[in-house]
Every structure is written in structure tokens, then in C-alpha cells.
Biopython code that builds the backbone (N, CA, C, O; Angstrom):
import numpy as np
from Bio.PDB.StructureBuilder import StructureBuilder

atoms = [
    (1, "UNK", "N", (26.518, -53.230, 132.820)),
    (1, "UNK", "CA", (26.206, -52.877, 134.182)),
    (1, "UNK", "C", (25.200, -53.880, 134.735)),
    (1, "UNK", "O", (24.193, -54.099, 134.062)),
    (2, "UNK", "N", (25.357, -54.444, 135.777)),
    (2, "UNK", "CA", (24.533, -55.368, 136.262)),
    (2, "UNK", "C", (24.965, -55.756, 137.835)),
    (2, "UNK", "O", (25.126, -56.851, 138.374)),
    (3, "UNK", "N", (25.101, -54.189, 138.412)),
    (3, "UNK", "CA", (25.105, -54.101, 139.490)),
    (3, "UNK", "C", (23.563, -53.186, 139.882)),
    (3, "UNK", "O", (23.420, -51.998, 139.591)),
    (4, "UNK", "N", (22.581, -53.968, 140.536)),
    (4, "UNK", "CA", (21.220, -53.166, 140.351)),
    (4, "UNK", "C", (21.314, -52.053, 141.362)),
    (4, "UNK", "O", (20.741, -51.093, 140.847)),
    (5, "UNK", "N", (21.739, -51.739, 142.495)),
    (5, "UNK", "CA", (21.863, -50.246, 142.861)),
    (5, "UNK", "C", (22.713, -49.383, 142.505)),
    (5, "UNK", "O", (22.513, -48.181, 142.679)),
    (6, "UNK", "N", (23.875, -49.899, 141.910)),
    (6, "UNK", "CA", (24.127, -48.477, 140.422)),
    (6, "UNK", "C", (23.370, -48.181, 139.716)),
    (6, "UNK", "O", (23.083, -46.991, 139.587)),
    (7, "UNK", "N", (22.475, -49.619, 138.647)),
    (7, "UNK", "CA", (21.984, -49.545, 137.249)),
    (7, "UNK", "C", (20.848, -48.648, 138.178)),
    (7, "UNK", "O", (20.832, -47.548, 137.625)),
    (8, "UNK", "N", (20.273, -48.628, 138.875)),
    (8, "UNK", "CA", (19.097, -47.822, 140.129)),
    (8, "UNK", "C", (19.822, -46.570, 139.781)),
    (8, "UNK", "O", (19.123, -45.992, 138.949)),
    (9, "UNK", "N", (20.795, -45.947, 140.005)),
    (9, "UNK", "CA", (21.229, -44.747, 140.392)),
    (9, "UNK", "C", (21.883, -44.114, 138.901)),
    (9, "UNK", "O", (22.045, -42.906, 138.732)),
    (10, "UNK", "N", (22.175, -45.015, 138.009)),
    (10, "UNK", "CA", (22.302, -44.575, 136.714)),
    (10, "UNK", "C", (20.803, -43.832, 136.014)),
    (10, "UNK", "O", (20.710, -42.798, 135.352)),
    (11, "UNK", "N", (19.425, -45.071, 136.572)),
    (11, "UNK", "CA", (18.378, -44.608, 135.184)),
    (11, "UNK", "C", (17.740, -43.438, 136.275)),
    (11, "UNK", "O", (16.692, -43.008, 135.793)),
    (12, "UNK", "N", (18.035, -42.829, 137.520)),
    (12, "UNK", "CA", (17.763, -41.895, 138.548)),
    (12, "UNK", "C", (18.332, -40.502, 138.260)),
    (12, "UNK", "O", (17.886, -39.378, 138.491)),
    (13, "UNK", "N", (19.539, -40.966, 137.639)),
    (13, "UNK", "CA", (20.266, -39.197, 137.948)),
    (13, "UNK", "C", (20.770, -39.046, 136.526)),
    (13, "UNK", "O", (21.183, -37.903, 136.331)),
    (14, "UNK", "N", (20.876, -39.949, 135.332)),
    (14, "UNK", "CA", (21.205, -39.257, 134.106)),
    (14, "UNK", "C", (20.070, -40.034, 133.227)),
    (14, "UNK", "O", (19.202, -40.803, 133.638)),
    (15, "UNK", "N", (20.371, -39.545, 131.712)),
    (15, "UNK", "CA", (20.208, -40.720, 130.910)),
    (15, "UNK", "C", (20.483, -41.396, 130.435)),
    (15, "UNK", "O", (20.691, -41.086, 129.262)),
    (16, "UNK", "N", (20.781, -43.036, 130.828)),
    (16, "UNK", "CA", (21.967, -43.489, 129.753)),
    (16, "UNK", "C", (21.891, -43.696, 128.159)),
    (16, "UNK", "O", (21.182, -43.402, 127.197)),
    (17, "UNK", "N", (22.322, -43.948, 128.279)),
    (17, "UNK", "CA", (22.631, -44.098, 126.065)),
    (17, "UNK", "C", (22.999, -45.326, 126.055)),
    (17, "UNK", "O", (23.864, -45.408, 126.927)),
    (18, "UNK", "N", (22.826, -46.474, 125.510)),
    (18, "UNK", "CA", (24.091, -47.013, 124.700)),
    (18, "UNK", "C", (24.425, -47.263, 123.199)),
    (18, "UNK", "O", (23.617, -47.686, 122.373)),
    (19, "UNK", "N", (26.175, -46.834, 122.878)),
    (19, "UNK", "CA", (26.353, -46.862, 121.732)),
    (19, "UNK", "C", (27.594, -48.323, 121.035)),
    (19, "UNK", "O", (28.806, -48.247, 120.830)),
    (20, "UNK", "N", (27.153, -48.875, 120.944)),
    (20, "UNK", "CA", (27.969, -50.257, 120.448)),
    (20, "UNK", "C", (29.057, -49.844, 119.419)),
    (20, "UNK", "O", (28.916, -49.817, 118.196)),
    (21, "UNK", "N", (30.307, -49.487, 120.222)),
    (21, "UNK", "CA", (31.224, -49.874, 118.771)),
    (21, "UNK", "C", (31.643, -50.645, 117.948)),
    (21, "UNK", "O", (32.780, -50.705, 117.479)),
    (22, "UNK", "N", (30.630, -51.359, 117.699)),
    (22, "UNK", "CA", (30.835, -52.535, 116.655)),
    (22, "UNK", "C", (29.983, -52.517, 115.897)),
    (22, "UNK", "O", (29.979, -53.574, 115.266)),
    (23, "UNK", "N", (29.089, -51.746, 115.550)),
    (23, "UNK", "CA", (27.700, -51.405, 114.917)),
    (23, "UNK", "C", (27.666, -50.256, 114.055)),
    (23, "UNK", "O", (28.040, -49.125, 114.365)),
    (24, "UNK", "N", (27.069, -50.717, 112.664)),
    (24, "UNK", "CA", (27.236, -49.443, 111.848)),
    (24, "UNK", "C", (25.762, -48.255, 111.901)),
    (24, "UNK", "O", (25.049, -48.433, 112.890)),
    (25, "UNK", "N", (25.558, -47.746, 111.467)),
    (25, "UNK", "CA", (24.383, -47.552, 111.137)),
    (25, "UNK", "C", (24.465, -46.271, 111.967)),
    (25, "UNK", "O", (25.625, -45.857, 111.970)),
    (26, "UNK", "N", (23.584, -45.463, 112.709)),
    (26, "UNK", "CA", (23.412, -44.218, 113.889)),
    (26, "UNK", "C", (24.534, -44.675, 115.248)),
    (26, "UNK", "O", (24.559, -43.752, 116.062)),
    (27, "UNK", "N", (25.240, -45.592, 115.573)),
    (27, "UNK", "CA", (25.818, -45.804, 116.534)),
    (27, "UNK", "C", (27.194, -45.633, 115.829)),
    (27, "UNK", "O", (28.038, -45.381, 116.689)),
    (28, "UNK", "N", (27.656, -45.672, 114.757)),
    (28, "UNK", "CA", (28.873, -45.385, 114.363)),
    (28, "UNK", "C", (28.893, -44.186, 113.707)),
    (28, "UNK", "O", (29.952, -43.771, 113.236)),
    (29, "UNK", "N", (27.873, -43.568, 113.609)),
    (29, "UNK", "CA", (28.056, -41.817, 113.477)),
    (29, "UNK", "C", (28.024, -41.133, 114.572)),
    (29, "UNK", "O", (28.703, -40.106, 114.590)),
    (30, "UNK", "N", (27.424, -41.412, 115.499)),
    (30, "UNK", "CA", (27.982, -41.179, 117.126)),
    (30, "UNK", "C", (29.404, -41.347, 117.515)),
    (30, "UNK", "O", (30.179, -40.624, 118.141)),
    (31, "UNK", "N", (29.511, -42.442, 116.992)),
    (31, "UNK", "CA", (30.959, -42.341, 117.463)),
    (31, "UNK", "C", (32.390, -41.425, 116.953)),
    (31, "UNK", "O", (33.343, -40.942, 117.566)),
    (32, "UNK", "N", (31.946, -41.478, 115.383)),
    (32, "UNK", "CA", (32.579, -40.590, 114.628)),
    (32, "UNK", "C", (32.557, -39.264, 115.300)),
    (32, "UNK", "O", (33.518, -38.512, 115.464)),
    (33, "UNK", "N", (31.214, -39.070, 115.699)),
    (33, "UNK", "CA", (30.874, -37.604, 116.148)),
    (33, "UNK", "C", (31.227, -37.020, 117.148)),
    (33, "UNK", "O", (31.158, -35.846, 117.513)),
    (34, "UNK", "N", (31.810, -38.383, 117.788)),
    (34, "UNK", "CA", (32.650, -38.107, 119.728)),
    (34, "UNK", "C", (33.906, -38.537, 119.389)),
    (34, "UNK", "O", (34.664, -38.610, 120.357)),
    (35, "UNK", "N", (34.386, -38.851, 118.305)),
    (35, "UNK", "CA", (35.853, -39.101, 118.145)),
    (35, "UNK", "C", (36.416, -40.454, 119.122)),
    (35, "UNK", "O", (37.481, -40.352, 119.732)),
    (36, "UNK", "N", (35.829, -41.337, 119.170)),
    (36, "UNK", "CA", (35.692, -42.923, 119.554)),
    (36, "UNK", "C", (36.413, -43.592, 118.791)),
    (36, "UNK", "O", (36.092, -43.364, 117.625)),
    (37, "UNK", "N", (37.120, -44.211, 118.865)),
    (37, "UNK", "CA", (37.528, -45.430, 118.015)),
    (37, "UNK", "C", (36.619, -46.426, 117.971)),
    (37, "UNK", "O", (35.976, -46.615, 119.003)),
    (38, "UNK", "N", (36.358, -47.251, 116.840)),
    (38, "UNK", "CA", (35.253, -48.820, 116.769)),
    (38, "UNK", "C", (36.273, -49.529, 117.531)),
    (38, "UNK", "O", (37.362, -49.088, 117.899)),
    (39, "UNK", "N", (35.595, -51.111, 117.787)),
    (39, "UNK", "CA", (35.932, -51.916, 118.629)),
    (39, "UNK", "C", (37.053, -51.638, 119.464)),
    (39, "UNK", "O", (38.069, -52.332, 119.519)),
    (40, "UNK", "N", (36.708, -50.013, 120.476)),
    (40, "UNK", "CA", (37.909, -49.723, 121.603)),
    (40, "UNK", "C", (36.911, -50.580, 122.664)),
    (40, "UNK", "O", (35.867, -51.189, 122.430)),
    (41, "UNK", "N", (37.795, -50.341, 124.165)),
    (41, "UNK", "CA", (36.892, -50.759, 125.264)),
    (41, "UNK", "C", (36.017, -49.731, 126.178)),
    (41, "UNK", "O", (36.148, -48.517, 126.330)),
    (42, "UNK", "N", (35.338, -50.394, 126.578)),
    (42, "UNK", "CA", (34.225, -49.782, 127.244)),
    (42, "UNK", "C", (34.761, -48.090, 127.966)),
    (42, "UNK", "O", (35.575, -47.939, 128.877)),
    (43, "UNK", "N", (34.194, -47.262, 127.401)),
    (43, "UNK", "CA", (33.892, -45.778, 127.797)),
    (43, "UNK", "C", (32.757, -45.319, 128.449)),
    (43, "UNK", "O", (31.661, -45.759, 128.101)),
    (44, "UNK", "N", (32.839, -44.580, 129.258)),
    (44, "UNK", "CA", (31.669, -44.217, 129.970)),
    (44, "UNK", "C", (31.656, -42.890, 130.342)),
    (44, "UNK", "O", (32.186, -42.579, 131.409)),
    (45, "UNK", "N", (30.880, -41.638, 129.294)),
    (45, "UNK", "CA", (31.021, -40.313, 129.333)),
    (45, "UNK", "C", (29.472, -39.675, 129.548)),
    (45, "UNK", "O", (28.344, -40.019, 129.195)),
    (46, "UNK", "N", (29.992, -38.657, 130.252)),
    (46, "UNK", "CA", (28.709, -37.421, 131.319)),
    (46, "UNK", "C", (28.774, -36.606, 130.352)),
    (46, "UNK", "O", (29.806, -35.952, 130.204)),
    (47, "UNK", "N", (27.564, -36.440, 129.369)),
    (47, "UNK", "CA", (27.557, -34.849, 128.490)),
    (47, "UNK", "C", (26.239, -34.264, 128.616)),
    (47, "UNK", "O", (25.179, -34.887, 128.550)),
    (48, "UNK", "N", (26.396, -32.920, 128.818)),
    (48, "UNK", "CA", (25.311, -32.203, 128.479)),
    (48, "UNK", "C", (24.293, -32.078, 127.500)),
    (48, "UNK", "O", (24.501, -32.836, 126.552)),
    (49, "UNK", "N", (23.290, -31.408, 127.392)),
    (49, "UNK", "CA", (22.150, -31.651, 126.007)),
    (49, "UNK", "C", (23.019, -31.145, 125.103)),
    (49, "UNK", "O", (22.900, -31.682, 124.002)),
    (50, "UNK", "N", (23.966, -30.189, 125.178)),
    (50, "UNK", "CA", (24.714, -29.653, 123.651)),
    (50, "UNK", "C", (25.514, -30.515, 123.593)),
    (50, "UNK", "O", (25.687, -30.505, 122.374)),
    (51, "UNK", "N", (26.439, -31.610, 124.117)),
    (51, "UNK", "CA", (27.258, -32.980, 123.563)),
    (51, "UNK", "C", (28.230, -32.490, 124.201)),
    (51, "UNK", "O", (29.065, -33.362, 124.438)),
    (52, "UNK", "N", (28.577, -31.233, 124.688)),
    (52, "UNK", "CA", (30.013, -31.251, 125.528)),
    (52, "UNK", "C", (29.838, -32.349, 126.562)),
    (52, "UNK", "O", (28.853, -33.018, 126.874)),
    (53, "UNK", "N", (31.196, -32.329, 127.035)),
    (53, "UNK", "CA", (31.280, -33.286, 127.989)),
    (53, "UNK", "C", (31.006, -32.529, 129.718)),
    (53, "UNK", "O", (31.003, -31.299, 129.750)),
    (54, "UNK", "N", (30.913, -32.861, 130.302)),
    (54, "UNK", "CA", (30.625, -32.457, 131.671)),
    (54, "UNK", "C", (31.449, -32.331, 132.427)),
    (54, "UNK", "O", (31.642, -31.304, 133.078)),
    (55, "UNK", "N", (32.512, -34.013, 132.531)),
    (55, "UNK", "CA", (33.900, -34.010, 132.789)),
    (55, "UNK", "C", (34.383, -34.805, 131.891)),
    (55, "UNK", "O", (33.866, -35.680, 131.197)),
    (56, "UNK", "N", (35.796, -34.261, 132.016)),
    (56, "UNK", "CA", (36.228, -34.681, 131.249)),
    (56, "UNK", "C", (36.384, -36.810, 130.672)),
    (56, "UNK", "O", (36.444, -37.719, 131.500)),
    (57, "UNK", "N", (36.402, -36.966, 129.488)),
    (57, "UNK", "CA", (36.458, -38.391, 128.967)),
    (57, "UNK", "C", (37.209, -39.328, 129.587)),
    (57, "UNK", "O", (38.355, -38.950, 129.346)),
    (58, "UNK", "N", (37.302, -40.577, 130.406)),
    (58, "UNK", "CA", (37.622, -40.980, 130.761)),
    (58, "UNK", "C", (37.905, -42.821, 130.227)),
    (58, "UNK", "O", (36.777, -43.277, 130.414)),
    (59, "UNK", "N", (38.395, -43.489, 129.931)),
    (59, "UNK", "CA", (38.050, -45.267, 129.369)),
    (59, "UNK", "C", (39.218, -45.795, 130.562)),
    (59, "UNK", "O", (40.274, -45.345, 131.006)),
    (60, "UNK", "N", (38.233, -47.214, 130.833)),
    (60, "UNK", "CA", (39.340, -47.863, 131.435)),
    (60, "UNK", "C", (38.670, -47.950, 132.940)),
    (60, "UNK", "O", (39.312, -48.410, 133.883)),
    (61, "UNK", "N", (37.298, -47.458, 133.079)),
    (61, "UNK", "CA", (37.042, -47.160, 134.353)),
    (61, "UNK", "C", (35.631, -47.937, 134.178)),
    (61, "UNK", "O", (34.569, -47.699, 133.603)),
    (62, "UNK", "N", (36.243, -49.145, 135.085)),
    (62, "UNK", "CA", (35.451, -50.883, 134.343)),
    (62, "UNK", "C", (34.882, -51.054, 136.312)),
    (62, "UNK", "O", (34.287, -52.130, 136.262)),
    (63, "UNK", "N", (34.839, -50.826, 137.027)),
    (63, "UNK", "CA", (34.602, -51.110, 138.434)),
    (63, "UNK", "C", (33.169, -50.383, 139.121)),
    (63, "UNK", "O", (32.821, -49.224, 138.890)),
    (64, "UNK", "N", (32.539, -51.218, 139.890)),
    (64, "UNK", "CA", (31.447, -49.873, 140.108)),
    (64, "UNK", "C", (31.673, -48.976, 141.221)),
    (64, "UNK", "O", (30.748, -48.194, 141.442)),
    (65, "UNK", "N", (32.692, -48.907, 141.976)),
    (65, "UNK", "CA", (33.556, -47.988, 142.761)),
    (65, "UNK", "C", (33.553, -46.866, 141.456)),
    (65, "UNK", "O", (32.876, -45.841, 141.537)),
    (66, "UNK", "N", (34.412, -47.187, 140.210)),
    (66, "UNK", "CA", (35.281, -46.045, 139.961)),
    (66, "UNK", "C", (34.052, -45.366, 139.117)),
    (66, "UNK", "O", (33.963, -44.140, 139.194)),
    (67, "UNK", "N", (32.930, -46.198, 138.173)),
    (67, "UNK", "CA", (31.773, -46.037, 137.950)),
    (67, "UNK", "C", (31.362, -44.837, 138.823)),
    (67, "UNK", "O", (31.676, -43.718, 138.417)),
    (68, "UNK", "N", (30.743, -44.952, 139.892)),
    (68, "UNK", "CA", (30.174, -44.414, 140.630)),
    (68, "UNK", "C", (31.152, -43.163, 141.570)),
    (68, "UNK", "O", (30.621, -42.573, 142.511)),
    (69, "UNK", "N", (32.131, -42.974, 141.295)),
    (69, "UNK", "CA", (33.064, -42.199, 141.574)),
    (69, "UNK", "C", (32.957, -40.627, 140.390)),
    (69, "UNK", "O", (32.953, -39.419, 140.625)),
    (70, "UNK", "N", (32.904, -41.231, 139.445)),
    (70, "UNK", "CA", (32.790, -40.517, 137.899)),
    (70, "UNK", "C", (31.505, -39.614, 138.019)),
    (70, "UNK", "O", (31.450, -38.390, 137.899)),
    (71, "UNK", "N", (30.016, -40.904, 138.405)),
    (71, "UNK", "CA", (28.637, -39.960, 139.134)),
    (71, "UNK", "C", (28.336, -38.974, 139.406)),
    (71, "UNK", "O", (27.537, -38.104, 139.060)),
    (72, "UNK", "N", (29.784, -39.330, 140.777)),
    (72, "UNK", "CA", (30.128, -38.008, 141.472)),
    (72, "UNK", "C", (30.425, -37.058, 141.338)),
    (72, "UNK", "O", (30.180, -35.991, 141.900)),
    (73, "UNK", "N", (31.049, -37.380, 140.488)),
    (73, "UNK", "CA", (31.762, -36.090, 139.647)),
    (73, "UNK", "C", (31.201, -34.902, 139.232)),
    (73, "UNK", "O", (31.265, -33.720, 139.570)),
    (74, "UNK", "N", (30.458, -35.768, 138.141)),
    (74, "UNK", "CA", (29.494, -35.283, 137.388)),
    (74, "UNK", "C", (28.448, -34.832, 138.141)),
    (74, "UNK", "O", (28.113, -33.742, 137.676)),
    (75, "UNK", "N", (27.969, -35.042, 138.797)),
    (75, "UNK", "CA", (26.876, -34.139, 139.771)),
    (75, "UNK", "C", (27.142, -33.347, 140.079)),
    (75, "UNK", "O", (26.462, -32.351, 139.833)),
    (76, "UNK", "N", (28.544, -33.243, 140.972)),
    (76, "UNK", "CA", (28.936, -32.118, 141.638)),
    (76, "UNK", "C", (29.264, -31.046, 140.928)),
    (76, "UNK", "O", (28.995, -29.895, 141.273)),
    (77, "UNK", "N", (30.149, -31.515, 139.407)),
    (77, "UNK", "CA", (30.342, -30.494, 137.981)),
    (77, "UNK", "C", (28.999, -29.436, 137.985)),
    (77, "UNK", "O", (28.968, -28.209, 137.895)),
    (78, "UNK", "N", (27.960, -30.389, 138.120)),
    (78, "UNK", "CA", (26.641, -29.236, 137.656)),
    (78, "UNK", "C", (26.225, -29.207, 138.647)),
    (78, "UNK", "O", (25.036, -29.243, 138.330)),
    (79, "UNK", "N", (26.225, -29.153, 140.058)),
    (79, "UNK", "CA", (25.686, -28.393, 141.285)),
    (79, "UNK", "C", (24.434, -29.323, 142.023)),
    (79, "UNK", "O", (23.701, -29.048, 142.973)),
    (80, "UNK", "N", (24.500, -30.213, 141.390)),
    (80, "UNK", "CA", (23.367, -31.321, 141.667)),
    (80, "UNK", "C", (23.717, -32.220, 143.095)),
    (80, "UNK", "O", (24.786, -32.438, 143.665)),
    (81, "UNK", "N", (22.530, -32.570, 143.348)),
    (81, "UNK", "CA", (22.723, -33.066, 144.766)),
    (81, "UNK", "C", (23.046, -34.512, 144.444)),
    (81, "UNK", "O", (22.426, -35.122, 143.573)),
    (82, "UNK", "N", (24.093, -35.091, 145.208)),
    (82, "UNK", "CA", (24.751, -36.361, 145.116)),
    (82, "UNK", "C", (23.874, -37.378, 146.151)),
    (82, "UNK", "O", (23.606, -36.998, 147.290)),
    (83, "UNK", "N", (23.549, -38.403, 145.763)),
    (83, "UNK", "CA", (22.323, -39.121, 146.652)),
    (83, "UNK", "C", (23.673, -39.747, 147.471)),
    (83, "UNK", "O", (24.773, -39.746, 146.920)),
    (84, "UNK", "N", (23.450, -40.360, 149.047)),
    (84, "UNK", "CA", (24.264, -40.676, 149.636)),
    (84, "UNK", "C", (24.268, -42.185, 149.173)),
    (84, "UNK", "O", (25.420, -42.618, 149.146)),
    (85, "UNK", "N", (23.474, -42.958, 148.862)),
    (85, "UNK", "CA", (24.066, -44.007, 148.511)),
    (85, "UNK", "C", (25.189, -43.675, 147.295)),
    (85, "UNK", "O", (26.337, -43.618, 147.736)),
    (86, "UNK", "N", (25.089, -43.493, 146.139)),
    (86, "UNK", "CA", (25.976, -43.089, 145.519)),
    (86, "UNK", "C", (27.640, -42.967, 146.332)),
    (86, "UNK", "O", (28.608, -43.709, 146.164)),
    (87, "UNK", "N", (27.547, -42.097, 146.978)),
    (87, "UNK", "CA", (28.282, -42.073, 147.773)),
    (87, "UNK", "C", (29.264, -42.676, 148.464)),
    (87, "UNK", "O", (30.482, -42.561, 148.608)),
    (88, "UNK", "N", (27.699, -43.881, 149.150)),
    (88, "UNK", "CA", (28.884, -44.861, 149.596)),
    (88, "UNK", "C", (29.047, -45.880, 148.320)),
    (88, "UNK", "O", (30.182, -46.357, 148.320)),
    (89, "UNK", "N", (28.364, -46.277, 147.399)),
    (89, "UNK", "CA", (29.279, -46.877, 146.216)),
    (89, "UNK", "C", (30.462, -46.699, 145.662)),
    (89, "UNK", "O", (31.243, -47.525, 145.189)),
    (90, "UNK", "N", (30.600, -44.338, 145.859)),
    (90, "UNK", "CA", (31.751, -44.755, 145.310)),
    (90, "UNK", "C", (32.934, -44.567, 146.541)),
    (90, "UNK", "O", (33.911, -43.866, 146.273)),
    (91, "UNK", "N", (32.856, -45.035, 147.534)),
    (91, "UNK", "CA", (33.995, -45.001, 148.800)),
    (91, "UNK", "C", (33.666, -43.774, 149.107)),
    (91, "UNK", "O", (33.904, -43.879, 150.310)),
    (92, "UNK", "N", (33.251, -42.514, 148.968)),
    (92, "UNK", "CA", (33.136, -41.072, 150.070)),
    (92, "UNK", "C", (32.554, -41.082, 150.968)),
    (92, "UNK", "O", (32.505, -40.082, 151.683)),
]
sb = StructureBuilder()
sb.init_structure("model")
sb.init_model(0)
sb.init_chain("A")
sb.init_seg("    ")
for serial, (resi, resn, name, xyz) in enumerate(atoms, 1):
    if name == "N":
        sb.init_residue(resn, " ", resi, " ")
    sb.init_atom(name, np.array(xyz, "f"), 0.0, 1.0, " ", f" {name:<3s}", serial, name[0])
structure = sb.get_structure()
């Protein structure tokens, strides 16, 4: 991510993680633990403190439109207020 008013609106409204599938150690028991494949492509999942997911899993969603579309989602899933930039990042 290195679009700075997403990466802004990512460390604002969740927490991100990152988990390298190419890495052994605590990042490949994560993955085991979310049922990930190693060296798949980039995933980008909304879960709650218990590890469910929020919405549902999605890969393949590489754009910061569709990025920030997903946000949306996920905010609205849990009743949370959607910031309007967000918004217009993701086209609404």
C-alpha cells in the first residue's frame, strides 16, 4: 500500500497486520490458522478480535478503489461510521 490517503484511512479505522506468505516462523502459523495458501497473492481480510471474518474473504482485490470499497464494507458490517473520504476512494 503506498497510496498515503488510504494507508491514512487504513492505520485510522482498523488495525493492520502484516503476514508474509513466504515466511516461516509465527507468520506461517497464521496462515495455517486462516487456511491461506504460502506464496498465494496478495489477500486482504476484515476480522474481528475472535478471528472471524467480518466479511467475507476476498483475494484478487489489488486496486485502491476496490481496497477501499472492501473498508466499506466492513464498517458498515459493524455499524461504524464510514469517513467520507473513504468514500470517495471507493467511488460512493
Amino acid at each position: 500500500m503506498s497510496h498515503p490517503p488510504l494507508v491514512k484511512l487504513i492505520e485510522s479505522e482498523f488495525e493492520p497486520v502484516a503476514i508474509y506468505n513466504n515466511a516461516r516462523g509465527n507468520d506461517a502459523k497464521i496462515l495455517k490458522e486462516f487456511k491461506e495458501p504460502s506464496w498465494n497473492y496478495q489477500v486482504v481480510r476484515f476480522i474481528k478480535p475472535d478471528k472471524s471474518d467480518i466479511i467475507p474473504r476476498r483475494d484478487g482485490i489489488n486496486t485502491i478503489s476496490g481496497i477501499a470499497r472492501r473498508m466499506v464494507l466492513a464498517l458498515e458490517t459493524e455499524k461504524r461510521e464510514v469517513p467520507e473520504e473513504l468514500r470517495a476512494l471507493a467511488g460512493k
